[in-house]
Phi, psi and omega in degrees: 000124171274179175311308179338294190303322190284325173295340235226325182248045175277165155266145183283046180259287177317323164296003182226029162299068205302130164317115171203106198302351199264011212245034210263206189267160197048354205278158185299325193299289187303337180295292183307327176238047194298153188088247184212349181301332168253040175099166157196180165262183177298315163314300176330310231231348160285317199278356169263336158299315182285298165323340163285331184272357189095010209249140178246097171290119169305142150328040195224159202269179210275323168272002163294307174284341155328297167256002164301141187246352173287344180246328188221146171232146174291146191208143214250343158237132191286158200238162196276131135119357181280155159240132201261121196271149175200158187190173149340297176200223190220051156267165179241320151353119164063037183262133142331103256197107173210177198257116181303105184276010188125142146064217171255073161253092153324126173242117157201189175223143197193152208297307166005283180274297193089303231226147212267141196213112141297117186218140217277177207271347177281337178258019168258311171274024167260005176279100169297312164319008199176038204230013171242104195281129193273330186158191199224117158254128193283117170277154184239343188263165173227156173314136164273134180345308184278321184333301182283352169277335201269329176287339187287341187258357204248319176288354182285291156085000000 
């Protein structure tokens, strides 16, 4: 399946995802309320579009995943389903995360928009907040097979 094809089959409860930075990987909001129905952030919400795919996103704020090297490796040309990192300048603290969908197509969510959006690698640099690309990560862990029929069927909503 290409990305075109993974994007093209979220259901659509992912396309009505509301942005809400308080929502992030580790955070007390998600814990307490898990799943994507009550908002996520951009990170919240890449790492569960991969988890439809079998891909295991670590729990980690964007520079944490930035250097962890136990789940993901950096990959200097990015792939449909990698993630793609963005800022300011090139601290990764606090960098934007969103999913590579083919060629320079982005899949993410943002305060911006409010709503899970595509957008080309040009409309990230006419960004100040984003106008800096940090780099691309490969997730490397995968879901175990039942696990991901059952979030996948749990993303439906």
């Amino acid at each position: 399946m290409t990305a075109d094809d993974f994007v093209a089959r979220l259901p659509a409860a992912f396309w009505r995802v509301p942005y809400a930075g308080a929502r992030f990987p580790g955070s007390r909001a998600v814990a307490e309320r898990p799943g994507l129905e009550h908002g996520a952030n951009c990170q919240q919400f890449a790492r569960a579009v991969l988890e439809r795919s079998g891909l295991l996103v670590p729990a980690l704020r964007s520079s944490e995943l930035w250097t962890d090297t136990a789940s993901t490796v950096r990959v200097s040309e990015p792939a449909a389903l990698d993630l793609l990192f963005f800022g300011r300048n090139e601290d990764p603290r606090g960098a934007h995360i969103g999913v590579c969908a083919g060629g320079d197509t982005v899949l993410h969510l943002c305060a911006e928009v409010g709503r899970p959006v595509l957008w080309s690698l040009a409309d990230f640099a006419a960004r100040e907040r984003y106008r800096v690309p940090l780099g691309a990560k490969r997730v490397t862990a995968r879901v175990p097979a039942p696990a991901a029929a059952d979030r996948a069927a749990a993303a439906d909503w």
